[in-house]
C-alpha positions as a Markdown table, in Angstrom:
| # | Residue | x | y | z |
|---|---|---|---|---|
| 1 | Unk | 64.2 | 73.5 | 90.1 |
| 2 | Unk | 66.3 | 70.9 | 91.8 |
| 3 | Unk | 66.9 | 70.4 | 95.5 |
| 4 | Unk | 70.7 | 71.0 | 95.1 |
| 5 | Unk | 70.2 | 74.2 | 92.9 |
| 6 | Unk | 67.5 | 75.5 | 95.6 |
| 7 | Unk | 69.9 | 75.0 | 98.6 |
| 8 | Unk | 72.7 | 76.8 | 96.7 |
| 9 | Unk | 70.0 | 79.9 | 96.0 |
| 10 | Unk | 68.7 | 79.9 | 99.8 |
| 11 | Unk | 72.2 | 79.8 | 101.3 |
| 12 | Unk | 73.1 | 82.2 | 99.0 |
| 13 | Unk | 70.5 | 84.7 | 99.3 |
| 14 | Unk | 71.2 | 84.7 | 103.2 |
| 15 | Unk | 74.9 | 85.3 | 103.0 |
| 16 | Unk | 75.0 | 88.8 | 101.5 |
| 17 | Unk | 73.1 | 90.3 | 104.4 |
| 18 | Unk | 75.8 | 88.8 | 106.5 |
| 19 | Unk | 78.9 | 90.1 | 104.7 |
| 20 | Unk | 77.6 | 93.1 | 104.3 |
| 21 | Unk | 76.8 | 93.3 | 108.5 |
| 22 | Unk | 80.3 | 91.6 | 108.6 |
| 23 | Unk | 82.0 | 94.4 | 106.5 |
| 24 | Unk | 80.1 | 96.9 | 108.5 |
| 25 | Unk | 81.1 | 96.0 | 111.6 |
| 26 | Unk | 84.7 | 96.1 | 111.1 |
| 27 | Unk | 86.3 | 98.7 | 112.9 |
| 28 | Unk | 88.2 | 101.6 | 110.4 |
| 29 | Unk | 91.7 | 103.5 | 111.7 |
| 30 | Unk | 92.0 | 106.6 | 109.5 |
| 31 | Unk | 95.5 | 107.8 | 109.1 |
| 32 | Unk | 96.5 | 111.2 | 108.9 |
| 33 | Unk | 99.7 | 112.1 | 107.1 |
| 34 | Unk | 101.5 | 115.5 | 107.3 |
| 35 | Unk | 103.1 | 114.6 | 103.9 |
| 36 | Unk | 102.2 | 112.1 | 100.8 |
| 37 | Unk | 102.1 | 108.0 | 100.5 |
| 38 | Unk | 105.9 | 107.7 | 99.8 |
| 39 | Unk | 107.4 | 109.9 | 102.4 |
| 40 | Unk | 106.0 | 107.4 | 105.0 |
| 41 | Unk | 106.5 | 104.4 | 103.5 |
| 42 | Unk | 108.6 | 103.0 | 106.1 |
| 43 | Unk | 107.0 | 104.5 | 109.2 |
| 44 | Unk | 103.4 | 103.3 | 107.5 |
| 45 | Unk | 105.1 | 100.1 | 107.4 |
| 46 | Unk | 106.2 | 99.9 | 111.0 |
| 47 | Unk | 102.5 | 100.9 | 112.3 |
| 48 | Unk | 101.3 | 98.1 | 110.2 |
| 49 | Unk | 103.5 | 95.5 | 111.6 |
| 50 | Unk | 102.9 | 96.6 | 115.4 |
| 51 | Unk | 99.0 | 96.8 | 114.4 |
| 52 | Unk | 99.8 | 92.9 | 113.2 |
| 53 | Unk | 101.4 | 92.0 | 116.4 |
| 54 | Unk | 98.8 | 93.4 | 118.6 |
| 55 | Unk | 96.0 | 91.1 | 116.4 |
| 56 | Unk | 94.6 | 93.2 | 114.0 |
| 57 | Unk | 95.4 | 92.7 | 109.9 |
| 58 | Unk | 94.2 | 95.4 | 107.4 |
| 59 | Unk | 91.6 | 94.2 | 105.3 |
| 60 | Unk | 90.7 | 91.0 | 107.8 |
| 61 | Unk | 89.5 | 92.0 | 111.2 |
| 62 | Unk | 90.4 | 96.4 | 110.4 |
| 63 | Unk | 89.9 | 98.6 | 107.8 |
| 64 | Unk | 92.8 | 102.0 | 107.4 |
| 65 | Unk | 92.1 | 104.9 | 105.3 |
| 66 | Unk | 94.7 | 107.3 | 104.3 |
| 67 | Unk | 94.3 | 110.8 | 104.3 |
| 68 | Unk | 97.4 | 112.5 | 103.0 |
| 69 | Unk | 97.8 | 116.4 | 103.0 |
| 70 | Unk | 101.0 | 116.2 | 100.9 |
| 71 | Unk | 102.6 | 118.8 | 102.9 |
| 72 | Unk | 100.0 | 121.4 | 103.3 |
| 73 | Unk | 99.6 | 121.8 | 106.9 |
| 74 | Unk | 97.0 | 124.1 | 106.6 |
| 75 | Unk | 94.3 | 121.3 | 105.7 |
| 76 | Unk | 95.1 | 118.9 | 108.5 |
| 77 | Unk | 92.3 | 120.4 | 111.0 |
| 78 | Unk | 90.1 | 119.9 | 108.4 |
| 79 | Unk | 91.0 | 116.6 | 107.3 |
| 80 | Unk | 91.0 | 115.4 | 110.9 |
| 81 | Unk | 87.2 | 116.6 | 111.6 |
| 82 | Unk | 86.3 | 115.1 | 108.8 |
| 83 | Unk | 87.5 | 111.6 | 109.8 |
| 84 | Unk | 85.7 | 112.6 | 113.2 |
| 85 | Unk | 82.8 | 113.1 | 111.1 |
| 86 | Unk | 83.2 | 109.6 | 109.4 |
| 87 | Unk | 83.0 | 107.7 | 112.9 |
| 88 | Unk | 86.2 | 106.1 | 112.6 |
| 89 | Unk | 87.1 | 104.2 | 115.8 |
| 90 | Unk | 90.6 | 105.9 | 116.0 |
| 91 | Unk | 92.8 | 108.4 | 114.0 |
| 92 | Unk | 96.6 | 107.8 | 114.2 |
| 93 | Unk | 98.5 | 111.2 | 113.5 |
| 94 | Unk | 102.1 | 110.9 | 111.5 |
| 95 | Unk | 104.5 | 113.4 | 112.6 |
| 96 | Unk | 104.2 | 116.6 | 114.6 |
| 97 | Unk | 102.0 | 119.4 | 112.4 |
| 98 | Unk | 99.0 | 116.1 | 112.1 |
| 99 | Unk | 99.2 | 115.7 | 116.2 |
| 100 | Unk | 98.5 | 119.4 | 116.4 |
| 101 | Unk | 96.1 | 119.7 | 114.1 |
| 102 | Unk | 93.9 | 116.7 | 115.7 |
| 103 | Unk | 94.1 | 117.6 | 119.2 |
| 104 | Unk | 92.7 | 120.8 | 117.9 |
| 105 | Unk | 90.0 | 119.6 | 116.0 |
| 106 | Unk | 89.4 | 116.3 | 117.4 |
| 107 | Unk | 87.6 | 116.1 | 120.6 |
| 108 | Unk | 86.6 | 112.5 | 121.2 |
| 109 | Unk | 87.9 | 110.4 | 119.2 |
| 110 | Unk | 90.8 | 108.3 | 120.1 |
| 111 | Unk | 93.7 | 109.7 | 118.4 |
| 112 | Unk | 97.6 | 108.1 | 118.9 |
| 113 | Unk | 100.4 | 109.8 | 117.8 |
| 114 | Unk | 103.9 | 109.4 | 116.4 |
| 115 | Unk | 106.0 | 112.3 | 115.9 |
| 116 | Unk | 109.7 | 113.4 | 116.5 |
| 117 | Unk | 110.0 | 115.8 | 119.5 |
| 118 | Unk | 109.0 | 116.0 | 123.3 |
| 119 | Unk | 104.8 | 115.6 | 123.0 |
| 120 | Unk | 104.8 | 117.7 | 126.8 |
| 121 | Unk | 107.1 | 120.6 | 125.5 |
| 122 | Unk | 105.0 | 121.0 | 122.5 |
| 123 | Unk | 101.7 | 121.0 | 124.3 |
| 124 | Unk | 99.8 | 117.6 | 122.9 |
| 125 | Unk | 100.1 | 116.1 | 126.3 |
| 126 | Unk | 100.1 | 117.4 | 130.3 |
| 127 | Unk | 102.6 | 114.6 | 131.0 |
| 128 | Unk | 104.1 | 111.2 | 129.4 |
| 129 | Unk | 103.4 | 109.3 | 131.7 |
| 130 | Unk | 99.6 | 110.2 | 132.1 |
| 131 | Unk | 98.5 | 111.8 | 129.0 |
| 132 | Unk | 95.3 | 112.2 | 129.8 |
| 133 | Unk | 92.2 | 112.7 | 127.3 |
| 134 | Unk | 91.7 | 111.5 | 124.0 |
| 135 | Unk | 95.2 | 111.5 | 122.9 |
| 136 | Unk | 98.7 | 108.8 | 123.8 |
| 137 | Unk | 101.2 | 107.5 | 121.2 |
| 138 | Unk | 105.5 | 107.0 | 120.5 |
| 139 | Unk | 107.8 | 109.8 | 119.8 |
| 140 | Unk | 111.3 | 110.0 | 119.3 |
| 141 | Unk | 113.9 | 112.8 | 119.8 |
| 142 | Unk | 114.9 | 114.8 | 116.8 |
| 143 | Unk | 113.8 | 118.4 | 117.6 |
| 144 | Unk | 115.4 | 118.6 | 121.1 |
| 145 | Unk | 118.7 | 116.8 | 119.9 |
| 146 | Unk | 118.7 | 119.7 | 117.3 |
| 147 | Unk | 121.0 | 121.8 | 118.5 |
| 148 | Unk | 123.4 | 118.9 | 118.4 |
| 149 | Unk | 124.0 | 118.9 | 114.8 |
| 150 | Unk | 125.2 | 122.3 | 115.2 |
| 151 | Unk | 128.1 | 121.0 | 117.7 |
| 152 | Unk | 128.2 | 118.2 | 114.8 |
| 153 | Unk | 129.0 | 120.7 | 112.2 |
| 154 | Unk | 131.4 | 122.7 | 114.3 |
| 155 | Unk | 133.9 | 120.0 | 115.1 |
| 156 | Unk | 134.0 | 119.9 | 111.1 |
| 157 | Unk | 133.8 | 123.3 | 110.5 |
| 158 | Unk | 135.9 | 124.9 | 113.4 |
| 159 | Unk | 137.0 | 128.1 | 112.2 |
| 160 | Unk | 133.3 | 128.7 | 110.4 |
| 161 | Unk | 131.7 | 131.7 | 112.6 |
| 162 | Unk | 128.6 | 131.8 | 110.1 |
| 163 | Unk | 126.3 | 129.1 | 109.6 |
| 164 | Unk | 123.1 | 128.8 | 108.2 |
| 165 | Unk | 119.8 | 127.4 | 109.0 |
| 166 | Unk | 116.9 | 126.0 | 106.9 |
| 167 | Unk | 113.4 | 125.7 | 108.6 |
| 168 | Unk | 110.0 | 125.3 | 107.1 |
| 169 | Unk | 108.0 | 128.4 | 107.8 |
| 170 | Unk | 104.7 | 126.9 | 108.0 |
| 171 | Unk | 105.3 | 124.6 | 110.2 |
| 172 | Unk | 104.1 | 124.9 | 113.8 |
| 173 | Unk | 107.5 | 124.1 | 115.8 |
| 174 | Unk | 109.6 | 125.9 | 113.4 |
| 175 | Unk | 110.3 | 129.1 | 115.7 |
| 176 | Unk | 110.9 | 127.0 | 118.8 |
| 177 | Unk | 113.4 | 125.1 | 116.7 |
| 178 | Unk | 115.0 | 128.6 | 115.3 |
| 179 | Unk | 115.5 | 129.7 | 118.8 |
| 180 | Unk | 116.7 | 126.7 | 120.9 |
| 181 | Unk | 119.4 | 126.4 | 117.5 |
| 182 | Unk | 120.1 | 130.7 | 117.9 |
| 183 | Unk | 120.8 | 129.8 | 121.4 |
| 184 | Unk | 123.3 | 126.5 | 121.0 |
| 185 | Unk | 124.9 | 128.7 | 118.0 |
| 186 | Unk | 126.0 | 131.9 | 120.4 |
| 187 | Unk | 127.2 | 129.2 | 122.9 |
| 188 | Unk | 129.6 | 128.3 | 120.4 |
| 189 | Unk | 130.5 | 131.6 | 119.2 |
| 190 | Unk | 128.6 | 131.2 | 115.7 |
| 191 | Unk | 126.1 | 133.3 | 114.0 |
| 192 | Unk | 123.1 | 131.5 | 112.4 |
| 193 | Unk | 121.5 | 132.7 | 109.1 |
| 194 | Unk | 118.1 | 131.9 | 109.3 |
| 195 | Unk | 116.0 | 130.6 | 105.9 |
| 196 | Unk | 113.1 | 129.6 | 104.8 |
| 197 | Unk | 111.4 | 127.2 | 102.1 |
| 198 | Unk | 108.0 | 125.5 | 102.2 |
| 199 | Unk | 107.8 | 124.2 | 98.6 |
| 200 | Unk | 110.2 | 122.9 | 95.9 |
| 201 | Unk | 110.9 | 126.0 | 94.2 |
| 202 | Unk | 112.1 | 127.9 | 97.4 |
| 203 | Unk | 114.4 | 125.1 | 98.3 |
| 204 | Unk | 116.2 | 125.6 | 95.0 |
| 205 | Unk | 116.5 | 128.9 | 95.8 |
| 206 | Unk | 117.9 | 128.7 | 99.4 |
| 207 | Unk | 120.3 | 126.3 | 98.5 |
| 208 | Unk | 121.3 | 128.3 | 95.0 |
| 209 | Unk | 121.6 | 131.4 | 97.5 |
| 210 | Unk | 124.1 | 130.0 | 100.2 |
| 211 | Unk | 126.7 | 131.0 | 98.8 |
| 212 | Unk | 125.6 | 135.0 | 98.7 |
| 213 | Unk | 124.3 | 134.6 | 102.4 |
| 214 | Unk | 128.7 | 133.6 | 103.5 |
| 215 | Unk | 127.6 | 131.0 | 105.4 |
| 216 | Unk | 129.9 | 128.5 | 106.1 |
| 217 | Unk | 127.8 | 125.3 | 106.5 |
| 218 | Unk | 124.1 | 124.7 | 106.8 |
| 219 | Unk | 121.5 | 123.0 | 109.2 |
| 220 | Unk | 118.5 | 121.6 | 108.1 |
| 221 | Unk | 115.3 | 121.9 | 110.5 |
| 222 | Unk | 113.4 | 119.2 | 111.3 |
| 223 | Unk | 110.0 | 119.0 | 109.0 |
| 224 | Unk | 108.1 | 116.0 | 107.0 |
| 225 | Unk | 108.5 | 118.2 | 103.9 |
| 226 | Unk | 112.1 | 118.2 | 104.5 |
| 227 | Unk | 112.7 | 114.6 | 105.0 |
| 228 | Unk | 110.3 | 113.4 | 102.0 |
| 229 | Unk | 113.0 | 115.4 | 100.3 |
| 230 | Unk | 116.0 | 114.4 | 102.5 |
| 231 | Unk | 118.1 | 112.6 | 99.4 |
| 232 | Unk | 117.0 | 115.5 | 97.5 |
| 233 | Unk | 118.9 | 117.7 | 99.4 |
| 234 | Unk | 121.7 | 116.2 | 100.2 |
| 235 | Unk | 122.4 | 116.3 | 96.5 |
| 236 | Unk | 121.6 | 120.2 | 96.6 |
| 237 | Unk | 124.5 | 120.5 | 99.3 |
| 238 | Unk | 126.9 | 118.6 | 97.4 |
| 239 | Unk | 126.1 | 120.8 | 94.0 |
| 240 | Unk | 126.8 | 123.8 | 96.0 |
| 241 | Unk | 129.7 | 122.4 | 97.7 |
| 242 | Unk | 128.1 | 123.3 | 101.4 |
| 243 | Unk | 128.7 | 120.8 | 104.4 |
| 244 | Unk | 125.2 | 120.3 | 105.5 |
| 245 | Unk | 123.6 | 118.4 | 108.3 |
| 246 | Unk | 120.0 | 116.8 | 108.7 |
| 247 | Unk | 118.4 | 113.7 | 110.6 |
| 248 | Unk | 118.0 | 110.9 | 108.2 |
| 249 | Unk | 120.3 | 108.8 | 106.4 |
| 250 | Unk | 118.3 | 109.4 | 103.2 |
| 251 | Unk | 120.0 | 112.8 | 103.1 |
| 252 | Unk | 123.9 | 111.1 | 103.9 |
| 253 | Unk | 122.7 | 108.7 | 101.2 |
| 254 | Unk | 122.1 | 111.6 | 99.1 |
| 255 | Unk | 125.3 | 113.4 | 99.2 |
| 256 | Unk | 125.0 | 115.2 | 102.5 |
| 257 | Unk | 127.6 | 115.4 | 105.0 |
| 258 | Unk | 126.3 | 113.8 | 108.1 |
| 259 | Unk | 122.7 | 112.7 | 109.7 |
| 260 | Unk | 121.8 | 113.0 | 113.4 |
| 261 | Unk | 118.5 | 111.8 | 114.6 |
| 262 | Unk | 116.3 | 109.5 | 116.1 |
| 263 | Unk | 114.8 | 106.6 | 114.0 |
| 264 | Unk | 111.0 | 107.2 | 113.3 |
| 265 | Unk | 110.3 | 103.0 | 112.8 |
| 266 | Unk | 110.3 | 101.8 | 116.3 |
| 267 | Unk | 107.9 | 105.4 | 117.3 |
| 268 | Unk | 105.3 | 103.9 | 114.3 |
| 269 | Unk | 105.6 | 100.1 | 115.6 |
| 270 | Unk | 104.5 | 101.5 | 119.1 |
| 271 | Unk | 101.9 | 103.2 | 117.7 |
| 272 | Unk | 100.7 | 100.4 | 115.8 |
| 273 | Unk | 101.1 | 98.5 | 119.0 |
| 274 | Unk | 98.7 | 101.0 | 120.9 |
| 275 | Unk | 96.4 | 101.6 | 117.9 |
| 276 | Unk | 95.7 | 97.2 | 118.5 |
| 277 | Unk | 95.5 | 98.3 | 122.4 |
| 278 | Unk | 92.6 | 100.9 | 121.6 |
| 279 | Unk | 90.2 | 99.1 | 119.7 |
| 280 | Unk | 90.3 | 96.5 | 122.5 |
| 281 | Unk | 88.8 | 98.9 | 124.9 |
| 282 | Unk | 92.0 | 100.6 | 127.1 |
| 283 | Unk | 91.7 | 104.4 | 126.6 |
| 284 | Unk | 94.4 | 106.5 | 125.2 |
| 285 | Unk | 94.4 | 108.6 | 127.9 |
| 286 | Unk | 96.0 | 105.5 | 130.5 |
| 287 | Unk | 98.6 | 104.8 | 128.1 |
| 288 | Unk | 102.1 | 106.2 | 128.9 |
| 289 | Unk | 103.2 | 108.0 | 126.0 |
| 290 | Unk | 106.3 | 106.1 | 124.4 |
| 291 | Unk | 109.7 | 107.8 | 124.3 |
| 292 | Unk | 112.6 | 106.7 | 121.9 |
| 293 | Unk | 115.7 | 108.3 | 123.1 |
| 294 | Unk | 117.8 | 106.2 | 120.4 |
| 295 | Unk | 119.7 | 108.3 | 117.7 |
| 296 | Unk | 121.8 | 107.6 | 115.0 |
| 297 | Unk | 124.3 | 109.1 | 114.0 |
| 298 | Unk | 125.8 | 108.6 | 109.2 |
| 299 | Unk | 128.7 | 110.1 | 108.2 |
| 300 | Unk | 129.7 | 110.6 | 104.6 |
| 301 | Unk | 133.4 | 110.6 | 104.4 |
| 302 | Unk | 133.7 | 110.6 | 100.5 |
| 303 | Unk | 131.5 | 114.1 | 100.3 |
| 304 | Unk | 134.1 | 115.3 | 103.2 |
| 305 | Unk | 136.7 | 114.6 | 100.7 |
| 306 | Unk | 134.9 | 116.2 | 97.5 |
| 307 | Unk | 134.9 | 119.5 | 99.7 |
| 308 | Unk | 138.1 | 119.2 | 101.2 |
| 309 | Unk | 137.5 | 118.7 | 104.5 |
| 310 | Unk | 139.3 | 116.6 | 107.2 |
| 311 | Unk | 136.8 | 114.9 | 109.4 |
| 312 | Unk | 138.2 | 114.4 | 113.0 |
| 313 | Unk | 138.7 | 110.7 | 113.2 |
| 314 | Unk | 137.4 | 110.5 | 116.9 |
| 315 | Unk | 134.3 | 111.9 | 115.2 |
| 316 | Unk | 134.0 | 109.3 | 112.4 |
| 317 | Unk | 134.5 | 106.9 | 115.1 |
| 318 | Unk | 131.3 | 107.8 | 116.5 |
| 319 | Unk | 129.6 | 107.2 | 113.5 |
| 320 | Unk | 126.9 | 104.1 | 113.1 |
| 321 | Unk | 128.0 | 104.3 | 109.6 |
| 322 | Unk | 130.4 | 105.1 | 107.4 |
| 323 | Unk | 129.8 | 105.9 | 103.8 |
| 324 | Unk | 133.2 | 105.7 | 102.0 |
């Protein structure tokens, strides 16, 4: 054998052993997802480019898995002990029914959240700006700003005394939601029709079924099952000729009348941003939970005018956007 091939051979037989320890030792984030791969898309994206910023590149110096429960809530607590199970250095929760279900079945490992809705009032944290234990992360306001699409609606719909409102039944915030939105609705003289969907078929049917229910206009609750079919329904509202309301422009985009809600991107960047913090050594525990209290508010002036309705212009002006 020649020198040069034996060299090659010797350096070569040494280097798997160190890959493999290299591979080994490179710390894994699991990510659990209330919903599937394309209804996060963006939010996945802003969690990887705060995780970036912070030092830490998937596939380089980090390693995430995805665990998706594609909208069946039901399996989160057992898809989060099982990343416990797995060792994984720290579990990032996306959106509200995933933080639940880990700080349930998680009890060590490090978990950060992002999620839309007031992480005290929902009971995943004792305070923001002390969270305490295993848990921290970003949130922004869409479930306490819900009562504000109702006023939303009404300046459209002034004269409606009947409106409707679609939650998901099997998710965990769902009756809190119904009632704060029962509340704002009586404060405004309106009745509220409440209905239910938690999979494609029953959304065809609520929507199909608005117009035997006299409601005058619907609400959407919040939910990751709605919004990963937010431009879905906005072209639902449209068939039906109902003025609806929900939280993401997707739905606007879609047909809907109007969006109102906080933008989920910035919560995933922090949490990217904190997920980098973590696996340096702070504890989730010390970091303030982030709070978004930015909203947005789209407006879809050409399905006003395919239901023939006259938007207030001082509400239009409000608008971020404008779809004409």
């Amino acid at each position: 054998m020649r020198r040069r091939e034996f060299i090659t051979l010797l350096g070569g037989a040494g280097l798997a052993p160190v890959v493999a320890r290299a591979e080994q030792a490179m710390p894994v984030i699991g990510v659990l997802s209330s919903a599937s791969s394309r209804d996060y898309a963006s939010g996945l994206a802003a969690f990887r480019n705060g995780l970036r910023e912070s030092g830490y590149v998937d596939g380089q110096n980090v390693r995430i898995e995805y665990v998706f429960a594609n909208e069946q809530y039901d399996r989160l607590p057992g898809l989060g002990a099982d990343l416990e199970r797995r060792q994984v250095k720290l579990i990032v929760a996306m959106a509200t029914p995933a933080a639940l279900a880990l700080k349930s079945a998680v009890t060590t490992t490090p978990i950060v959240f992002g999620m839309s809705g007031d992480p005290v009032r929902t009971g995943l944290v004792e305070s923001l700006s002390k969270p305490g234990g295993n848990l921290t992360g970003a949130a922004h306001m869409n479930v306490e700003i819900a009562p504000k699409r109702i006023e939303l609606l009404h300046e459209v719909l002034p004269a409606e005394k009947r409106l409707g409102l679609l939650v998901n039944p099997t998710n965990p915030v769902s009756q809190s939601v119904s009632t704060e939105m029962k509340s704002a609705a009586i404060a405004l003289g309106i009745e509220l029709e409440v209905i239910e969907a938690h999979d494609d078929e029953e959304i065809d049917r609520a929507f199909a079924g608005l117009d035997g229910l006299k409601v005058g206009g619907l609400v959407i609750g919040t939910d990751p099952f709605f919004t990963s079919r937010a431009e879905k329904m906005g072209g639902l509202s449209l068939a039906v000729k109902i003025p609806a309301i929900y939280q993401y422009r997707e739905f606007v985009a879609g047909g809907g009348l109007m969006s109102y809600g906080g933008d989920n991107t910035d919560s995933y960047y922090q949490v990217g941003l904190y997920a980098g913090r973590i696996l340096k050594g702070e504890k989730p525990g010390n970091l303030p939970v982030q709070l978004s209290t930015k909203v947005q508010f789209f407006l879809n002036l050409k399905t006003a005018r395919l239901l023939g309705l006259s938007v207030p212009l001082a509400l239009s002006g409000r608008a971020d956007e404008v779809i004409e």
